[in-house]
MDAnalysis code that builds the backbone (N, CA, C; Angstrom):
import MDAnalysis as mda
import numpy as np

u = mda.Universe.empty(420, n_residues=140, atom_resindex=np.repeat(np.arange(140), 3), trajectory=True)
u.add_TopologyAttr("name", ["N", "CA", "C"] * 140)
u.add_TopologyAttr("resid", np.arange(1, 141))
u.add_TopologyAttr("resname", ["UNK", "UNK", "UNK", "UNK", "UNK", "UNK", "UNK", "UNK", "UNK", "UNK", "UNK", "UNK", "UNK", "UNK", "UNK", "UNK", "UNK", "UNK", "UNK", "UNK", "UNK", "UNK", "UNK", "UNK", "UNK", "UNK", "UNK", "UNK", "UNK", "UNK", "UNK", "UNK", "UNK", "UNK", "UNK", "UNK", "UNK", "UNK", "UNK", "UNK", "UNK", "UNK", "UNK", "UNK", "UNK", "UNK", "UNK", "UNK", "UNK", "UNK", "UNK", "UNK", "UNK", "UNK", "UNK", "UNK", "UNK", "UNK", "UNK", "UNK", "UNK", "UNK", "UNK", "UNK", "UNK", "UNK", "UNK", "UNK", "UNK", "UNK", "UNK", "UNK", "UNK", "UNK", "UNK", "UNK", "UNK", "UNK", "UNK", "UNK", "UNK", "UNK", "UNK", "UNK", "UNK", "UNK", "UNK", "UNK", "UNK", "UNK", "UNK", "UNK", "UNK", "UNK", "UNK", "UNK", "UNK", "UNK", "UNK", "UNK", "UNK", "UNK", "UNK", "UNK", "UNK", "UNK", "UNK", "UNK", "UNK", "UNK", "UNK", "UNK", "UNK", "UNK", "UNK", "UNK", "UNK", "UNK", "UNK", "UNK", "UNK", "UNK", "UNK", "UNK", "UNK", "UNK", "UNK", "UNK", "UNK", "UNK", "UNK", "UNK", "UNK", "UNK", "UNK", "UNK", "UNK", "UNK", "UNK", "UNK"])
u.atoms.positions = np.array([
    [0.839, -1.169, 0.000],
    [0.000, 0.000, 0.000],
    [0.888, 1.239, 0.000],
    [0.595, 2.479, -1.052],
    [1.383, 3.633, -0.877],
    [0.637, 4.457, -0.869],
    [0.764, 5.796, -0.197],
    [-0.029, 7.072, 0.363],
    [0.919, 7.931, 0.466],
    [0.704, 8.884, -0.682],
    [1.685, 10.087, -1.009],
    [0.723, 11.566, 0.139],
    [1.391, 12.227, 1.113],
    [0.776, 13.566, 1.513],
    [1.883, 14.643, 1.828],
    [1.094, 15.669, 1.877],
    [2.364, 16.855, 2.395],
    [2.062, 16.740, 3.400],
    [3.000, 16.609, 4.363],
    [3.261, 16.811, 5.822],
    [4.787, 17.680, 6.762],
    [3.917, 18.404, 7.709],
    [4.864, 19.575, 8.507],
    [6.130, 17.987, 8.438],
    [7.221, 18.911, 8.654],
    [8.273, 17.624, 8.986],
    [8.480, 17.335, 10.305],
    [8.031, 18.844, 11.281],
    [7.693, 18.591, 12.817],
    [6.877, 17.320, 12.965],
    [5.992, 17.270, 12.146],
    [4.917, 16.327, 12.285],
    [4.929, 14.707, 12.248],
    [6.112, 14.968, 10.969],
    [6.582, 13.655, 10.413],
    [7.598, 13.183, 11.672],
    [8.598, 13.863, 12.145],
    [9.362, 13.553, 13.248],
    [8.925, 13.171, 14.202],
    [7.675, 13.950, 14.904],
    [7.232, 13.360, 16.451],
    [6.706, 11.934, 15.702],
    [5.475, 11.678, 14.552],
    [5.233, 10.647, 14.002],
    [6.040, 9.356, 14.353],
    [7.165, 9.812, 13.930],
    [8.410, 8.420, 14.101],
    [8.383, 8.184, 15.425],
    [9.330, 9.032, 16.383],
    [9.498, 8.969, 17.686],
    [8.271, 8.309, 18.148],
    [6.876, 8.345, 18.104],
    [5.641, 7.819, 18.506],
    [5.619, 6.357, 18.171],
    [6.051, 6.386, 17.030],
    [5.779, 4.519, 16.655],
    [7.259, 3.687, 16.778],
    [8.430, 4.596, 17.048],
    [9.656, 3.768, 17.529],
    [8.902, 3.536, 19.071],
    [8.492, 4.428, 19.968],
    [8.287, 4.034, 21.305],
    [7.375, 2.930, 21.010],
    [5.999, 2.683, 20.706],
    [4.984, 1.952, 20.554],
    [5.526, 1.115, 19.903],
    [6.342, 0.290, 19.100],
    [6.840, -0.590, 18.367],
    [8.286, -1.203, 19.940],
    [9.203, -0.309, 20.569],
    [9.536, -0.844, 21.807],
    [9.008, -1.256, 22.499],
    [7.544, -0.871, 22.851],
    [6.363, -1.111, 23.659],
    [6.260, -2.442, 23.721],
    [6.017, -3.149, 22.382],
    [5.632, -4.152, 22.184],
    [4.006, -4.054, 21.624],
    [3.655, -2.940, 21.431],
    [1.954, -2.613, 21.067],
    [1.365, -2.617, 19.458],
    [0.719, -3.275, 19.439],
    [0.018, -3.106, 17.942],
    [-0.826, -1.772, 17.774],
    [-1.030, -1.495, 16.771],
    [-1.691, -0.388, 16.470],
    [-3.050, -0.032, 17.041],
    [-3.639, -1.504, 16.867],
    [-5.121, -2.248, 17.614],
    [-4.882, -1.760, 18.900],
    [-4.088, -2.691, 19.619],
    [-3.635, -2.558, 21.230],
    [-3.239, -0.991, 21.608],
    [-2.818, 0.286, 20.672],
    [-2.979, 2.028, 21.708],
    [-4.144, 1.735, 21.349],
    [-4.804, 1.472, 20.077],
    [-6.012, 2.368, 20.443],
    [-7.186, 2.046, 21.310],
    [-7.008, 0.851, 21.817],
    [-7.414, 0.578, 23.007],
    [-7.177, 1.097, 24.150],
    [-5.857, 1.195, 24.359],
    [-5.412, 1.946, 25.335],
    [-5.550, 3.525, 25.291],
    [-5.969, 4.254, 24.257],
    [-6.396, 5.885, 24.270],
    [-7.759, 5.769, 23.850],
    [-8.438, 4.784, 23.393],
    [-9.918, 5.096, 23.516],
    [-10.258, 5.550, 22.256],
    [-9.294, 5.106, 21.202],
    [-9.931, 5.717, 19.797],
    [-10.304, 4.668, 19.097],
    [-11.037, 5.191, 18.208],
    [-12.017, 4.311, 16.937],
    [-10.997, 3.355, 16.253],
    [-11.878, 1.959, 15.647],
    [-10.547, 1.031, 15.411],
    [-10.176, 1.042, 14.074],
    [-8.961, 1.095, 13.894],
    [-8.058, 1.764, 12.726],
    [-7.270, 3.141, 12.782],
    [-7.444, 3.571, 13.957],
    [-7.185, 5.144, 13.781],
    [-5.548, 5.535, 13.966],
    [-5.315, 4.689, 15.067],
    [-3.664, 4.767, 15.286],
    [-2.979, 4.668, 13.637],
    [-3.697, 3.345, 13.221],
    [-2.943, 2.789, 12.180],
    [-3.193, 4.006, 10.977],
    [-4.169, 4.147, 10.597],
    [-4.875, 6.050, 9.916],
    [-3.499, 6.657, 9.890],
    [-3.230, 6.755, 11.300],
    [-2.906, 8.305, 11.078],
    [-1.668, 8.062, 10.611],
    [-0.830, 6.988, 11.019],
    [0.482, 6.379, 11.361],
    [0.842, 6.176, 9.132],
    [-0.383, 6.082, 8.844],
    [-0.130, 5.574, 6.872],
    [-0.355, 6.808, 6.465],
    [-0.422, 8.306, 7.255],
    [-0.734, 9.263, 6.828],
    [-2.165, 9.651, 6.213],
    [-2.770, 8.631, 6.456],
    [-4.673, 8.476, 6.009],
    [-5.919, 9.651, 6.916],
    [-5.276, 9.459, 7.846],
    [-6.014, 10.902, 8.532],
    [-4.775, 11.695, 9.247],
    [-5.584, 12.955, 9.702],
    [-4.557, 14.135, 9.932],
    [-4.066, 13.670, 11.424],
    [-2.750, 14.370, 11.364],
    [-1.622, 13.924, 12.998],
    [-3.014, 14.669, 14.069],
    [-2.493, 13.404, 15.097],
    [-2.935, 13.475, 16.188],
    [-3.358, 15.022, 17.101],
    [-3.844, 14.962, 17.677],
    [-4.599, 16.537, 18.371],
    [-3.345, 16.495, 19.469],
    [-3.665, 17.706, 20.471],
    [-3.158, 17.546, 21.349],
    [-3.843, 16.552, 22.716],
    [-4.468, 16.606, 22.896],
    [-4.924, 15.629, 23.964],
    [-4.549, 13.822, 23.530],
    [-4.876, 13.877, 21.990],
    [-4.970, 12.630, 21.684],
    [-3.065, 12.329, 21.940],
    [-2.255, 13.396, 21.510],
    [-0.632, 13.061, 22.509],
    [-0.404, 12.996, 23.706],
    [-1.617, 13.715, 24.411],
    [-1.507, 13.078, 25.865],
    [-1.717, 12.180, 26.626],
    [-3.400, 11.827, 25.463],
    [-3.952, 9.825, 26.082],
    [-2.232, 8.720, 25.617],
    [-1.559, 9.319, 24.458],
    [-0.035, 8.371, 23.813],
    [0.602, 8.143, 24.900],
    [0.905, 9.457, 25.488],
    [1.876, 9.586, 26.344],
    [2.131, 9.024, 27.283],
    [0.560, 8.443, 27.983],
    [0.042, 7.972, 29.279],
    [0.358, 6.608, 28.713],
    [-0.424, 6.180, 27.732],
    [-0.424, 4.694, 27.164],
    [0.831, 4.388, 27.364],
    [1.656, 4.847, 26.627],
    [3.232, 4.516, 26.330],
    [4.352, 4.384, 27.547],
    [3.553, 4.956, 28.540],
    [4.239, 5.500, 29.826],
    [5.533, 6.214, 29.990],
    [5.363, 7.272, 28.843],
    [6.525, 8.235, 28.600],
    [6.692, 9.239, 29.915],
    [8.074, 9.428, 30.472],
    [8.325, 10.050, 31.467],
    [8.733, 11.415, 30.837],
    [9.287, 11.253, 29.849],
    [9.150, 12.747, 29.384],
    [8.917, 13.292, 28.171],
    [7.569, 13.413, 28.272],
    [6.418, 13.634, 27.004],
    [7.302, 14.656, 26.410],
    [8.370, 15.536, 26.448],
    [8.562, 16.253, 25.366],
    [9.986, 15.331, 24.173],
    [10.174, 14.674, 24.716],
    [10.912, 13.378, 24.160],
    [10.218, 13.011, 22.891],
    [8.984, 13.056, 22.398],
    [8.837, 13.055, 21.128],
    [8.565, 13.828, 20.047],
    [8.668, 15.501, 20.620],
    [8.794, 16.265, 19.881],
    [10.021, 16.671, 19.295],
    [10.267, 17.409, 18.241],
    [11.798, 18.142, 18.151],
    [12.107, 18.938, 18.597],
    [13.214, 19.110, 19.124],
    [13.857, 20.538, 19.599],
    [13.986, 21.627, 18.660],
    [13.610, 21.671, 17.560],
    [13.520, 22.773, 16.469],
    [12.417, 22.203, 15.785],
    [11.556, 23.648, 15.758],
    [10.498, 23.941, 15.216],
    [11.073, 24.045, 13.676],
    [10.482, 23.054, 12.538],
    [10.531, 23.135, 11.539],
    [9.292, 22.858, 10.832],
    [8.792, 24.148, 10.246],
    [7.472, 24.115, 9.497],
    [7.825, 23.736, 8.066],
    [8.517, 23.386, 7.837],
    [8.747, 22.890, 6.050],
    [7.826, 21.526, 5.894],
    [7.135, 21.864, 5.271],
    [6.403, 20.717, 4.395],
    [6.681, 19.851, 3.133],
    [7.048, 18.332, 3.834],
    [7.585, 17.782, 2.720],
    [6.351, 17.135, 1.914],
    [6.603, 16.396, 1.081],
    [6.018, 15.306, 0.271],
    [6.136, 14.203, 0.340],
    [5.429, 13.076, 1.190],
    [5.613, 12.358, 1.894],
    [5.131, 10.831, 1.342],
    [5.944, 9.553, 1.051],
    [5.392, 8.729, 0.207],
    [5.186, 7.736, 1.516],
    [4.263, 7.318, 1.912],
    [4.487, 5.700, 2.368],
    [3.563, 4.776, 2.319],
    [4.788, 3.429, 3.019],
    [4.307, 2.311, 2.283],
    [4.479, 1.307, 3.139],
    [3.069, 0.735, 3.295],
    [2.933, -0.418, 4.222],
    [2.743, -2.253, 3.958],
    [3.597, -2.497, 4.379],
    [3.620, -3.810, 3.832],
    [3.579, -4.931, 4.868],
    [2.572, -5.687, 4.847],
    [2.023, -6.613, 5.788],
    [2.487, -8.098, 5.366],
    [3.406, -8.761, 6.188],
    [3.687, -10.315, 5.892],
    [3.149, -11.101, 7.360],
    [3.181, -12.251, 7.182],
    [2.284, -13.315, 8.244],
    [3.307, -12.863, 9.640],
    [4.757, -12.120, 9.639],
    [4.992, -12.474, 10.616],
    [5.897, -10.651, 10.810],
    [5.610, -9.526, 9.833],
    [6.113, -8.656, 10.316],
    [5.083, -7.852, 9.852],
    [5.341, -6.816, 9.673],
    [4.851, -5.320, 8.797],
    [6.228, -4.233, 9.186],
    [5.870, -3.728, 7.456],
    [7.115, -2.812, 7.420],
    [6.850, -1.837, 7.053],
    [7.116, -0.038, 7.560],
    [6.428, 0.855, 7.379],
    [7.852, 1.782, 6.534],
    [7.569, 1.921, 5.631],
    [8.790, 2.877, 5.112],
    [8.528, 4.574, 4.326],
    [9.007, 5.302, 5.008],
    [8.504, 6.690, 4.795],
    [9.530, 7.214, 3.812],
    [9.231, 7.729, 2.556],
    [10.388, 8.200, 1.441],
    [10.018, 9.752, 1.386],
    [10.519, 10.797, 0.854],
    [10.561, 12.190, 0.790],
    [10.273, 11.896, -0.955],
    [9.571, 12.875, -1.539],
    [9.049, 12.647, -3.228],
    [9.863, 14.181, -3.310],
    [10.614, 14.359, -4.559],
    [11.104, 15.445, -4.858],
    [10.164, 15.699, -5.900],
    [10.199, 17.214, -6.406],
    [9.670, 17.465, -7.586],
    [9.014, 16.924, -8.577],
    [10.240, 16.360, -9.208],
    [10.212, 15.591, -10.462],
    [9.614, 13.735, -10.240],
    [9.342, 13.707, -8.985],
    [8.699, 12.157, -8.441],
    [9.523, 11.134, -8.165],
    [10.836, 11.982, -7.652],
    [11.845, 10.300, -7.030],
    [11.642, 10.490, -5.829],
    [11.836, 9.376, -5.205],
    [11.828, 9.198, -3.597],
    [13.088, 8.810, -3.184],
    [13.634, 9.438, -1.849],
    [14.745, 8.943, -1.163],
    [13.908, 8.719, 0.113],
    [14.584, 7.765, 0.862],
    [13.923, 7.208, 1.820],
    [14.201, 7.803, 2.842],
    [13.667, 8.629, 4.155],
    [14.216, 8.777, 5.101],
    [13.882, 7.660, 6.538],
    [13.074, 6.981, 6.644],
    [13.543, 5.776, 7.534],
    [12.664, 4.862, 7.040],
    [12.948, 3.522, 7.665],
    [11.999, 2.631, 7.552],
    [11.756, 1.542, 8.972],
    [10.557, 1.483, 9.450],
    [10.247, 0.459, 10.300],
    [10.037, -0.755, 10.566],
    [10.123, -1.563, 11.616],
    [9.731, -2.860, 10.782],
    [9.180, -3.567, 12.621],
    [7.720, -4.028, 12.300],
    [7.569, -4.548, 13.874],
    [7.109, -6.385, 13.464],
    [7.753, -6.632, 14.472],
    [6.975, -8.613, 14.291],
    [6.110, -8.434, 14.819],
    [5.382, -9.430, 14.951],
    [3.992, -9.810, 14.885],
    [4.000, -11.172, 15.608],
    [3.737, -11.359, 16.858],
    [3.824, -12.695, 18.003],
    [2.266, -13.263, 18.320],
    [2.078, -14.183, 18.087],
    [0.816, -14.904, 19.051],
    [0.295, -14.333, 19.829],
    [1.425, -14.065, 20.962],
    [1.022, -13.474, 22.650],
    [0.861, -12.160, 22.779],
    [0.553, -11.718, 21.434],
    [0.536, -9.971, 21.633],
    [-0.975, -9.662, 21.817],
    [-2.003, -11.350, 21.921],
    [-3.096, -10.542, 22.650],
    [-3.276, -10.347, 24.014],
    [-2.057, -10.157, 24.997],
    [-2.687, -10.038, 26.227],
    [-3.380, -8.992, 26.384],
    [-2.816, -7.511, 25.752],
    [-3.938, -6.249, 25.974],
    [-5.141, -6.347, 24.893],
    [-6.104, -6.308, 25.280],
    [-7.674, -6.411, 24.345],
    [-7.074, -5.028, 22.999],
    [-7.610, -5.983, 21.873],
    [-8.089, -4.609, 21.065],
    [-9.050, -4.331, 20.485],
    [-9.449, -4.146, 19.886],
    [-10.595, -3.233, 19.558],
    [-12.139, -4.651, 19.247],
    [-11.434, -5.189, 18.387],
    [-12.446, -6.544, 17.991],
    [-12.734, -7.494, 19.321],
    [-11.906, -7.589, 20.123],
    [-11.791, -8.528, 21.908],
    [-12.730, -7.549, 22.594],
    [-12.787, -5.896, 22.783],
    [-13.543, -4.934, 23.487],
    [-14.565, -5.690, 23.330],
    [-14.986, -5.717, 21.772],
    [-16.428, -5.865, 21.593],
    [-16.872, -7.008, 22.024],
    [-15.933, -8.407, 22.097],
    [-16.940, -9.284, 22.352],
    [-16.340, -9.228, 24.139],
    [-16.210, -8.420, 24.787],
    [-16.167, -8.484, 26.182],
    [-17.847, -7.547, 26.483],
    [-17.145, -6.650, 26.039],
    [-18.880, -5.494, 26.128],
    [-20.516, -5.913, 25.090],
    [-20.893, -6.552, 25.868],
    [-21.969, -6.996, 25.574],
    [-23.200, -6.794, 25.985],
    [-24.222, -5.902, 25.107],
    [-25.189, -5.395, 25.785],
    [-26.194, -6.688, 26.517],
    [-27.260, -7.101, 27.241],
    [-27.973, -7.879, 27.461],
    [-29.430, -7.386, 27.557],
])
């Protein structure tokens, strides 16, 4: 899957820092948004550049989830409003997914500026996600 957008590069940076912590975590995309209380797909949304970066509160439910001691740890220390052109591309195998973010110049080449890569374990359902909520919450 590829999803070309312009994005602040402030934006793109905390972005990373957010899913290097959550990928240390050990958390699926499913599993924050359980843990911040958002609609299911949304981490993963925002993370493919599919909906717009996170609000501020919604970095503060992260912060808590993630159990960051010092929430300014995923911002940058320089404010940079330059807006790049942003290609990425998600690629799902039985036992990883790999998220790779490229910069599009002008003329439509991409150089890559990082790429991610998280496994994918059996036992990563101990925290409920979004599809487990539902069959726990059951109206009667």
């Amino acid at each position: 899957m590829r999803i070309v957008k312009e994005t602040p590069a402030n934006e793109l940076e905390t972005l990373y820092r957010l899913m290097m912590r959550r990928i240390a975590k050990g958390y699926t995309t499913e599993q924050l948004n359980y843990l911040i209380a958002a609609p299911y797909h949304y981490v993963e949304d925002v993370e493919s550049l599919k909906k717009p970066f996170y609000s501020v509160e919604e970095l503060d439910r992260i912060t808590n989830a993630l159990e960051e001691g010092n929430p300014e740890s995923f911002f940058p220390q320089v404010e940079d409003e330059t807006v790049l052109n942003i290609a990425v591309y998600k690629e799902n195998t039985r036992d990883k997914i790999t998220h790779s973010f490229s910069v599009v110049d002008e003329e439509g080449y991409e150089e890559e500026l990082f790429k991610l890569m998280e496994y994918q374990f059996p036992d990563q359902d101990e925290i409920p996600n979004s599809d487990n909520t539902m069959k726990l919450v059951v109206d009667r």
